[in-house]
LOMARDO-250886 format. One record per residue: residue in three letters; x negated, y, z negated of N, C-alpha, C in turn. Coordinates in steps of 0.1 Angstrom, whole numbers, padded with zeros to 4 digits, always signed. Example, Ala and Ser with C-alpha at 12.3 -4.5 7.8 and 13.67 -1.06 7.14 Angstrom:
REM residues 2
ALA-0132-0057-0078-0123-0045-0078-0132-0033-0078SER-0128-0022-0071-0137-0011-0071-0129+0000-0079
END
This chain:
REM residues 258
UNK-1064+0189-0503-1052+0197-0500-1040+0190-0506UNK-1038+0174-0502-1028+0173-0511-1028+0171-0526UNK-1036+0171-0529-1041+0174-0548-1037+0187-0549UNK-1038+0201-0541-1034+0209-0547-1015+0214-0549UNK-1010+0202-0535-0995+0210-0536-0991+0201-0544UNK-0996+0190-0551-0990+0178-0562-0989+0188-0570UNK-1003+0195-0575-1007+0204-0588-0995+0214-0585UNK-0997+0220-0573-0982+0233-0572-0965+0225-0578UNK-0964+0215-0571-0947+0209-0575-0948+0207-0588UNK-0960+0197-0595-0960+0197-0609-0958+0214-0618UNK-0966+0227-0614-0962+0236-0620-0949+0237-0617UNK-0944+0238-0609-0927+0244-0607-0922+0233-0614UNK-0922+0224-0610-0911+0211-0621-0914+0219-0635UNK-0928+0222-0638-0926+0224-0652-0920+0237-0656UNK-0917+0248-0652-0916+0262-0649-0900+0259-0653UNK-0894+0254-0643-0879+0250-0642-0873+0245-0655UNK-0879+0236-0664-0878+0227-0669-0878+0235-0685UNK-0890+0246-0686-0894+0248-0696-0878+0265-0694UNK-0874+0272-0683-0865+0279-0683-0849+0273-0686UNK-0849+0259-0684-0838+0253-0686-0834+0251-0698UNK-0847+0249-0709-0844+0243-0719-0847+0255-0726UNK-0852+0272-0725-0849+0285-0732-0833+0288-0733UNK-0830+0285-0721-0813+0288-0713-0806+0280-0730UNK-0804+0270-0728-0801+0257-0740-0802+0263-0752UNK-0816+0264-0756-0819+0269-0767-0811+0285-0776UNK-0807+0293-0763-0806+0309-0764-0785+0304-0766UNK-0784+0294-0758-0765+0290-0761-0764+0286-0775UNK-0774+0274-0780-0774+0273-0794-0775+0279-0802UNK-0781+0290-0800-0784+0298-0808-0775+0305-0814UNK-0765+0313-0798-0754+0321-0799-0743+0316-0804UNK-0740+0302-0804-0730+0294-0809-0734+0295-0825UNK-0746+0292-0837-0747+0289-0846-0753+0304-0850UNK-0751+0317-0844-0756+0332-0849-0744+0333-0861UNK-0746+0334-0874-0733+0339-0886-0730+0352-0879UNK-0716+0351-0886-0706+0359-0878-0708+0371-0896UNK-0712+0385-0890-0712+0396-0899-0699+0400-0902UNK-0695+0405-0916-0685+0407-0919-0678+0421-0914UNK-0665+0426-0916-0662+0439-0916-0655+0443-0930UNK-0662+0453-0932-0655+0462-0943-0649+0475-0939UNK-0633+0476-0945-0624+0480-0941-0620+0488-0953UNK-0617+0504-0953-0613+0508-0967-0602+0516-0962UNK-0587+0510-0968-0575+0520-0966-0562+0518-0976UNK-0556+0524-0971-0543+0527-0979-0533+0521-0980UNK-0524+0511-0985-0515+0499-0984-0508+0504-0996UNK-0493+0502-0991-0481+0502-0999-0483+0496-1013UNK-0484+0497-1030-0483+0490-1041-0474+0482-1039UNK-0471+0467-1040-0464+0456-1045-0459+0457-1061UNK-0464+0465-1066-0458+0461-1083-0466+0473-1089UNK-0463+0480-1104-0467+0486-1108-0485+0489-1114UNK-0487+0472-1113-0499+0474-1122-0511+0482-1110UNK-0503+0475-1094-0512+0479-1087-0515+0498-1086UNK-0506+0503-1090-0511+0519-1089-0514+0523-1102UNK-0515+0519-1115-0526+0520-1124-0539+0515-1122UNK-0541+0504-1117-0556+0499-1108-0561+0511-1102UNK-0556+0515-1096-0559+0530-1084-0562+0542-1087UNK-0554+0545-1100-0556+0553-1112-0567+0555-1117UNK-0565+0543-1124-0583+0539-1130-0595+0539-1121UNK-0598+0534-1111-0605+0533-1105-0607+0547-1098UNK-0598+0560-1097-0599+0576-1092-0601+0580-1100UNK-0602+0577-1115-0604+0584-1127-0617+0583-1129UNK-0625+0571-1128-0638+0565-1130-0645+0571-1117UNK-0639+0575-1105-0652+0579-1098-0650+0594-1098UNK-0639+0600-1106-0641+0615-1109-0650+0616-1121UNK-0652+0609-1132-0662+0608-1140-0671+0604-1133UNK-0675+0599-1125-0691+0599-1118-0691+0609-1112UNK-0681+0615-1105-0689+0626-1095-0691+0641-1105UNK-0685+0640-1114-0690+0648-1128-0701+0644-1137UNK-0707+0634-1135-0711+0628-1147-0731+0637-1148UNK-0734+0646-1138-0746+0653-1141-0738+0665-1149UNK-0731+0670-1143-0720+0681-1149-0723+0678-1167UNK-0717+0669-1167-0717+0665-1185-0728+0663-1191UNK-0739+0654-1183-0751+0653-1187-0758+0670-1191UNK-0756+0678-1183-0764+0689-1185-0753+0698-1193UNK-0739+0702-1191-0731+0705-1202-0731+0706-1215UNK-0730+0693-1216-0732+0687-1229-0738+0675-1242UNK-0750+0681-1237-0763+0675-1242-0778+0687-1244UNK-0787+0681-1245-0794+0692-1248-0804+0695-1237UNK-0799+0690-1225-0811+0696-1210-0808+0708-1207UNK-0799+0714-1211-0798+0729-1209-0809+0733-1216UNK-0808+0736-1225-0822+0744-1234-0834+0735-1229UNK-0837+0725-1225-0852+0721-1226-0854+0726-1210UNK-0846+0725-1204-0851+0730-1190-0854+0743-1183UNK-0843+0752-1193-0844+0764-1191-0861+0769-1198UNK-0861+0765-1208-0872+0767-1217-0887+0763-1208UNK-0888+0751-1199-0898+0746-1193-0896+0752-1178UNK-0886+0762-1178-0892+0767-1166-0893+0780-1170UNK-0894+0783-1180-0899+0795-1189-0914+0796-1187UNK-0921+0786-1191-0937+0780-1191-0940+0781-1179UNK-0934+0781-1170-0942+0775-1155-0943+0794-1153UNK-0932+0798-1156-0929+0815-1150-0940+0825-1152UNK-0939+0819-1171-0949+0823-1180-0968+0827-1170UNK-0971+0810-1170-0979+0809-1165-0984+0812-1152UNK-0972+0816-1143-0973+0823-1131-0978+0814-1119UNK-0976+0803-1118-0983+0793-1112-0973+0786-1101UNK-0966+0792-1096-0953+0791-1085-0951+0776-1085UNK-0952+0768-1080-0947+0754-1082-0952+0746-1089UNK-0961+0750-1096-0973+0740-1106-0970+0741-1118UNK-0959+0731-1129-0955+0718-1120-0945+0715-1112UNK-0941+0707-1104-0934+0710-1096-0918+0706-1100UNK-0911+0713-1094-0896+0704-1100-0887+0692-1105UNK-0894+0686-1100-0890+0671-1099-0900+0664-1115UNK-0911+0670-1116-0919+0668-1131-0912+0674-1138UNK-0909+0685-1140-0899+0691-1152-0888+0692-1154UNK-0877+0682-1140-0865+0676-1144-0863+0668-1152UNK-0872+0659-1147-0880+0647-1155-0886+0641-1165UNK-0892+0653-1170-0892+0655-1183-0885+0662-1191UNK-0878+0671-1186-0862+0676-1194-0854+0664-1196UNK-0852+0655-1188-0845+0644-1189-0850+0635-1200UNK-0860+0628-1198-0867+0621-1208-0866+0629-1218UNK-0869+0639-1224-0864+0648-1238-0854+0642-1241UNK-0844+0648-1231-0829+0650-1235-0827+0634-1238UNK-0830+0622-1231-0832+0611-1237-0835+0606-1252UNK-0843+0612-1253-0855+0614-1269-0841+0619-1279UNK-0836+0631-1274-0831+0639-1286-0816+0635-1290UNK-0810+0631-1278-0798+0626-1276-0790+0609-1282UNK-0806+0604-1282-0808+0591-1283-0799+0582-1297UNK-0800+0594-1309-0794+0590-1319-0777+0588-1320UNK-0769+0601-1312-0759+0605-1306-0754+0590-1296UNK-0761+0588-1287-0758+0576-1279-0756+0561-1290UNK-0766+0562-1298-0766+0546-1304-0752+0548-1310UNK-0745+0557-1319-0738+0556-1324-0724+0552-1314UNK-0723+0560-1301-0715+0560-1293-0717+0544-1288UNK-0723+0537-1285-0728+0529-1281-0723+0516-1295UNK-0725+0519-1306-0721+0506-1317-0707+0513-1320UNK-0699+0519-1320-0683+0524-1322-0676+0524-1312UNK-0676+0529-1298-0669+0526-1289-0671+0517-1278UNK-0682+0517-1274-0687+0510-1264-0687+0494-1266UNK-0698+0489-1273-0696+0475-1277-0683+0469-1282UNK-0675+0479-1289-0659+0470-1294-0650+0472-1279UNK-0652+0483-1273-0641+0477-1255-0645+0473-1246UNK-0661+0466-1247-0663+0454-1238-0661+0442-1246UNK-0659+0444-1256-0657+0430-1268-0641+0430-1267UNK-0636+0442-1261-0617+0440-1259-0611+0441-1271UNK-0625+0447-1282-0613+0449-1294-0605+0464-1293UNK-0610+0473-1288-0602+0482-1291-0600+0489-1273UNK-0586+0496-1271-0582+0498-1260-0594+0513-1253UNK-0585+0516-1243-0597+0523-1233-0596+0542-1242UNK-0585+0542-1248-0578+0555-1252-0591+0557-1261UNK-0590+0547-1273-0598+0544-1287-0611+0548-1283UNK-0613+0539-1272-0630+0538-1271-0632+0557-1266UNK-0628+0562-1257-0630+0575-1254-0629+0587-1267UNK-0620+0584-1272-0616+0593-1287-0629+0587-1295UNK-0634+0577-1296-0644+0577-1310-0659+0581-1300UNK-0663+0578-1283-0674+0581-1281-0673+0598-1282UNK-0662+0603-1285-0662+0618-1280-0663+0624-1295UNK-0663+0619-1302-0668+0622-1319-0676+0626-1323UNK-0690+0617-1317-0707+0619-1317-0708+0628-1310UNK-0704+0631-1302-0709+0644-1292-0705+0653-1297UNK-0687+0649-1299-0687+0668-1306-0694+0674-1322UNK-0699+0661-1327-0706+0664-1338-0717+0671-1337UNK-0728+0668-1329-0735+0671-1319-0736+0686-1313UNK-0726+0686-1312-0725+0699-1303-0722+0713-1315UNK-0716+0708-1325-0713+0719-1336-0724+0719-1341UNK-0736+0713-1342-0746+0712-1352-0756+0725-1347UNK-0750+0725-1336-0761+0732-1323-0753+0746-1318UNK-0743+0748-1324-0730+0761-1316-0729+0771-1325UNK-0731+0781-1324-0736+0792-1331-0716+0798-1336UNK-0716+0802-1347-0703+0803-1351-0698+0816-1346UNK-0706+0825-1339-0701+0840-1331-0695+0836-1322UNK-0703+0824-1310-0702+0820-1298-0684+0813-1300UNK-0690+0802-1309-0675+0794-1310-0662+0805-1314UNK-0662+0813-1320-0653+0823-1326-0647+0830-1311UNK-0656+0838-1304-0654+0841-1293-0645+0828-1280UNK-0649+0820-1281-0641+0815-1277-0626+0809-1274UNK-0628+0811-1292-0617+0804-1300-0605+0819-1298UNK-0610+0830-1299-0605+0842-1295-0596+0840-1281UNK-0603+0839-1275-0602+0837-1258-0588+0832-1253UNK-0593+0818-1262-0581+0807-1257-0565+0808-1262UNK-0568+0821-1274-0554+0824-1276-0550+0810-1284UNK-0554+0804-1295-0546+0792-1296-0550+0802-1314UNK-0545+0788-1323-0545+0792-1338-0553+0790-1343UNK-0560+0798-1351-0573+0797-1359-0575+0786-1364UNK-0584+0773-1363-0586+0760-1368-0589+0763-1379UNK-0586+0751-1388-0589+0751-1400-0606+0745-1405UNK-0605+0735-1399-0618+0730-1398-0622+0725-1387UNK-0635+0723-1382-0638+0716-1367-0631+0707-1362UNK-0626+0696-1368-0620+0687-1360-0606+0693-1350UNK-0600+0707-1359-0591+0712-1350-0598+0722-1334UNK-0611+0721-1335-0612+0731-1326-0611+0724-1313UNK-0605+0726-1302-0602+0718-1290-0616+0720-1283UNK-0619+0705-1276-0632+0702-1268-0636+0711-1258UNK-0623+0716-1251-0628+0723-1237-0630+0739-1242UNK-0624+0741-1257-0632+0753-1261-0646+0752-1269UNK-0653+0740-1274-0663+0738-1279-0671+0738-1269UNK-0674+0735-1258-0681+0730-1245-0686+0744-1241UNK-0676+0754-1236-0684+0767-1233-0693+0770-1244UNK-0690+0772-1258-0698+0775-1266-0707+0769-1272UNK-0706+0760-1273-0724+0751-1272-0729+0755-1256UNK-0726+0755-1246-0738+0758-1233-0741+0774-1238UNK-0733+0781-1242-0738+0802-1242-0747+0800-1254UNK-0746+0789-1265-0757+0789-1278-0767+0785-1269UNK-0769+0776-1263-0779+0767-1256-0789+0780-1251UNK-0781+0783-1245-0788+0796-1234-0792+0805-1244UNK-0790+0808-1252-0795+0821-1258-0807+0817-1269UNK-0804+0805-1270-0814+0797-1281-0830+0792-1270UNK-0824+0790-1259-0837+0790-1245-0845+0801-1243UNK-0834+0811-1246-0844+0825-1238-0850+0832-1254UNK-0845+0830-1265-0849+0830-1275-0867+0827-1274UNK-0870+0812-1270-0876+0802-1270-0888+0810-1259UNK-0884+0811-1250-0883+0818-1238-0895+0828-1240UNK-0889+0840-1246-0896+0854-1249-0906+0852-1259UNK-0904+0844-1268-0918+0840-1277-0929+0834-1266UNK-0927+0824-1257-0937+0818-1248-0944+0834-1240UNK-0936+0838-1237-0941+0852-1228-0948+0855-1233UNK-0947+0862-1246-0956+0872-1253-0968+0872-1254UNK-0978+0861-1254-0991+0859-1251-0999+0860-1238UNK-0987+0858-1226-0994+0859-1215-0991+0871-1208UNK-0977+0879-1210-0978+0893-1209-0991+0896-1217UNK-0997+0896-1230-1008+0901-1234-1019+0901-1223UNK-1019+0893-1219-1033+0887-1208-1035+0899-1201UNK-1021+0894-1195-1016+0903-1180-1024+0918-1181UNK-1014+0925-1194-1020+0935-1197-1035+0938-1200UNK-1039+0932-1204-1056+0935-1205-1063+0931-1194UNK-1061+0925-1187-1068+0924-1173-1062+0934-1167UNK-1055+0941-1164-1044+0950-1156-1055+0961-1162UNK-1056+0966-1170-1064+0981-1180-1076+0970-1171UNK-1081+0964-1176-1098+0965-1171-1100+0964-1158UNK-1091+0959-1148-1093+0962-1131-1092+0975-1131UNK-1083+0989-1137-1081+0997-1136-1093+1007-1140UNK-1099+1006-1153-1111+1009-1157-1122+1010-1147UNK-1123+0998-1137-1132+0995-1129-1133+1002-1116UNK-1123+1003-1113-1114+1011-1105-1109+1004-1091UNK-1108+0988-1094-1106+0975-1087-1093+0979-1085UNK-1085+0992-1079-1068+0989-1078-1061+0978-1068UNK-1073+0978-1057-1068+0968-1045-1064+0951-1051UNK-1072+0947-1064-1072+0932-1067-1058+0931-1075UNK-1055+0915-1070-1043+0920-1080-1045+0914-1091UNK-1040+0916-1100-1044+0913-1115-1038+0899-1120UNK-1029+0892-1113-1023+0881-1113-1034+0874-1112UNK-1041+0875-1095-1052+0866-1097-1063+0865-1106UNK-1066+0875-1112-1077+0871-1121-1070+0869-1132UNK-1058+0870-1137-1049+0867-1153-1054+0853-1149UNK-1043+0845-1137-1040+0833-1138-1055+0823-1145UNK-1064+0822-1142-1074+0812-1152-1076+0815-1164UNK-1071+0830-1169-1074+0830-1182-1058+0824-1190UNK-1047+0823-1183-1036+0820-1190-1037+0803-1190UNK-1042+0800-1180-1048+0784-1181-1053+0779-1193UNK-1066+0787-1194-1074+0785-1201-1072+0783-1218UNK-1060+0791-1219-1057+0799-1230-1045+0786-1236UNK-1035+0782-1222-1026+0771-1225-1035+0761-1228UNK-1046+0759-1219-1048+0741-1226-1061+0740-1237UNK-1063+0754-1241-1072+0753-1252-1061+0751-1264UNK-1051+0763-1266-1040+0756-1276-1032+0742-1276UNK-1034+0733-1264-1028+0725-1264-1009+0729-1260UNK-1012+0733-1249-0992+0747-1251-0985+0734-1247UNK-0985+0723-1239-0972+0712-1238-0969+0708-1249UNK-0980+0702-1254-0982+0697-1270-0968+0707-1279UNK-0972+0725-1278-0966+0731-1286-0949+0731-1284UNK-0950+0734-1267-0937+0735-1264-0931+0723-1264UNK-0934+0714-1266-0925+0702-1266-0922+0697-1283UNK-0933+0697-1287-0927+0701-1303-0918+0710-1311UNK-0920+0725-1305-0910+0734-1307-0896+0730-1301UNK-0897+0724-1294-0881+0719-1284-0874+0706-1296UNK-0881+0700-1296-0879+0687-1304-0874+0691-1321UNK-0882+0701-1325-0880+0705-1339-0868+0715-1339UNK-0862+0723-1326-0850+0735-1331-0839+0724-1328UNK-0836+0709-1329-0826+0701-1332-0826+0695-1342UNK-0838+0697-1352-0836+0690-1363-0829+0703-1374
END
């Protein structure tokens, strides 16, 4: 009996003992927890001038990012490759197969591919000389916007640009370099588009064929209930990956910028 209340006071001593020194442990802890920072974004009076050109720049740069898909698809060549690739899917009648996110993706990577020459140059003329600080921010924007608009006339159909140039009410340029950017820009995207659906109605024409002759032989049959979609769709399958059609359409895309 008294072995067992020795055993009982021994547990409690240790109970006590082992709560005292969690208590200790949980204070240290709180005392040596890093203190998290706060971030704070607001508005404060300019001290000197440079500081509201800082502010400038810095609203200018994130109005070019919150534009910068705008441009990407503007003025570059993902207009025509995407419109054109969701031509194929339409074509083939196959509702999400492939799905959007694949043929953004590979519009992109294209437009990567095609654009790529355009960039290097932009990239060795303006870019590397105003991180090198040889030439100011004005320079570097005027010579990256050279490549592009070179780019863009190679590709702008001269009705399109004329209409434009109509539009804006300004004076007949003498040569491209006079034609102003924000009138070149519509008219490379309405060439783009019409050069897509161009692209476009060629891809159709073989699978409208299909359509049609399956459509006459359900009818022949006198199957009007089936719908003809379903039995087209394996033969327009069939038909794309016997000619190899990514193969084609991605070549034809690649080849109407050279």
């Amino acid at each position: 009996m008294m072995m067992a209340k020795r055993g009982f006071r021994w547990l409690l001593v240790s109970m006590l003992v082992l709560l005292f020194a969690y208590a200790l442990s949980g204070q240290a802890a709180a005392q040596i927890a890093p203190v998290l920072p706060r971030i704070s974004v607001g508005v404060e009076p300019a001290e000197n001038p440079e500081d509201i050109a800082i502010s400038l720049q810095i609203l200018v740069l994130l109005t070019v990012l919150a534009l910068a898909p705008a441009i990407l698809i503007m003025m570059t060549s993902f207009t025509r490759i995407v419109v054109v690739l969701s031509f194929v899917r339409n074509a083939l009648a196959t509702n999400q197969m492939p799905p959007n996110q694949v043929l953004i993706g590979l519009a992109l990577f294209l437009t990567f591919y095609v654009m790529a020459p355009t960039w290097q140059v932009i990239n060795e003329t303006a870019l590397q000389p105003y991180l090198q600080g040889e030439i100011a921010q004005t320079d570097a924007l005027n010579r990256a916007l050279e490549p592009t608009r070179e780019f863009m006339f190679q590709n702008t159909r001269e009705k399109d640009l004329e209409l434009f140039v109509n539009l804006s009410r300004t004076p007949r340029p003498a040569d491209p370099s006079e034609v102003p950017t924000h009138v070149l820009i519509p008219a490379f995207v309405v060439s783009e588009l019409k050069t897509a659906f161009q692209l476009g109605f060629i891809i159709f024409v073989p699978f409208l064929v299909i359509d049609l002759i399956v459509a006459s032989v359900l009818m022949s049959m006198g199957m009007l209930m089936l719908p003809p979609v379903m039995i087209s769709l394996p033969f327009k399958i069939l038909l794309f990956v016997m000619v190899d059609g990514w193969h084609l359409v991605v070549r034809s895309l690649l080849l109407s910028y050279r």
